[in-house]
C-alpha positions in Angstrom: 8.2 -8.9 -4.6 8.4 -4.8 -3.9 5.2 -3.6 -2.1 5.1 0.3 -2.1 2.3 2.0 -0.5 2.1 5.9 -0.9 0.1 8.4 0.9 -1.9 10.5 -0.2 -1.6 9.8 -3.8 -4.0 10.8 -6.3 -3.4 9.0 -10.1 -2.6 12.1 -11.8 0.4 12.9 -9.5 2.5 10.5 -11.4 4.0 10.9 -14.5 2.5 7.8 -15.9 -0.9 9.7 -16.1 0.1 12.5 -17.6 1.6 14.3 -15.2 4.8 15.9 -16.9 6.7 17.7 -13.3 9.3 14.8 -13.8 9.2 14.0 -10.2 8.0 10.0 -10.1 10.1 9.0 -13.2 11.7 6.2 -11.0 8.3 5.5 -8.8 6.4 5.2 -12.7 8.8 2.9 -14.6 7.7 -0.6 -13.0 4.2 0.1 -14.6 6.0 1.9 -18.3 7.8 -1.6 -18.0 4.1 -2.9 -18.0 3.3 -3.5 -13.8 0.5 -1.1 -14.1 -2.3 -1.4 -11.4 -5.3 0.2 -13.8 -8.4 0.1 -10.8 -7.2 0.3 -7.1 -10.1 0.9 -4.2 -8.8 2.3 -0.6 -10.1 0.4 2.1 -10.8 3.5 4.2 -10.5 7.3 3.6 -8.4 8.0 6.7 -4.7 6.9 6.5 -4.1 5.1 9.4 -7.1 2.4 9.2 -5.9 2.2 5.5 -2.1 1.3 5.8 -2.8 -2.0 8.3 -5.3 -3.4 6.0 -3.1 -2.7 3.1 -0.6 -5.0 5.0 -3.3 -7.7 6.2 -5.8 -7.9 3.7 -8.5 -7.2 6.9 -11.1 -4.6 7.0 -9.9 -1.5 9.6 -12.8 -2.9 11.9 -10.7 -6.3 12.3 -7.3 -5.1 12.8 -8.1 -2.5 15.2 -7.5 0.5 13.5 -10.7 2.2 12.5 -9.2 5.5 13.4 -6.2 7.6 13.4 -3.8 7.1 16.7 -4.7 3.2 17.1 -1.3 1.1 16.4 -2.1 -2.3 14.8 -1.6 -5.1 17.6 1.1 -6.8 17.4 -1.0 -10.5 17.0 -2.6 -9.5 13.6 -0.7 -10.8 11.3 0.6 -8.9 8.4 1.7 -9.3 4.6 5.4 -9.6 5.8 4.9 -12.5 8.3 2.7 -14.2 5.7 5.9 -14.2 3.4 8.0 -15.0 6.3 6.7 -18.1 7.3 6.3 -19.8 3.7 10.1 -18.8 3.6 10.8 -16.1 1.8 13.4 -13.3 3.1 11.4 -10.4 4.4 12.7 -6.6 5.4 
């Protein structure tokens, strides 16, 4: 399993919505190959509470980032340790 989180991306950046400036032909094929995520709901408007609870599945009040210039703490476990410890090879 590939997870990729952008920033800042708005659906009509990408060329699988119509837009035709060529530049996410590679990041648009795994949903033209039918891995398209229709609905997707951000857990916060501010980038840094968003990305840990992207990689815990916890609101930005329970991992300790419910602003910008927090760093997640290191005992909150994320989507990669998950993986990890039912044994799959993580990165």
């Amino acid at each position: 399993m590939i997870v990729v989180l952008t920033d800042q991306q708005r659906w009509d950046t990408t060329d699988v919505y119509a837009n035709r400036a060529g530049a996410t032909s590679e990041f648009g094929r795994p949903a033209h190959e039918g891995g398209l995520v229709q609905h997707a709901i951000t857990p916060d408007p501010v980038c840094a509470p968003a990305r840990p609870s992207l990689r815990t599945g916890l609101y930005p009040t329970a991992t300790g980032v419910f602003r910008n210039g927090l760093p997640l703490p290191r005992d909150v476990p994320s989507l990669a340790e998950v993986f990890d410890a039912a044994g799959h090879a993580t990165g």
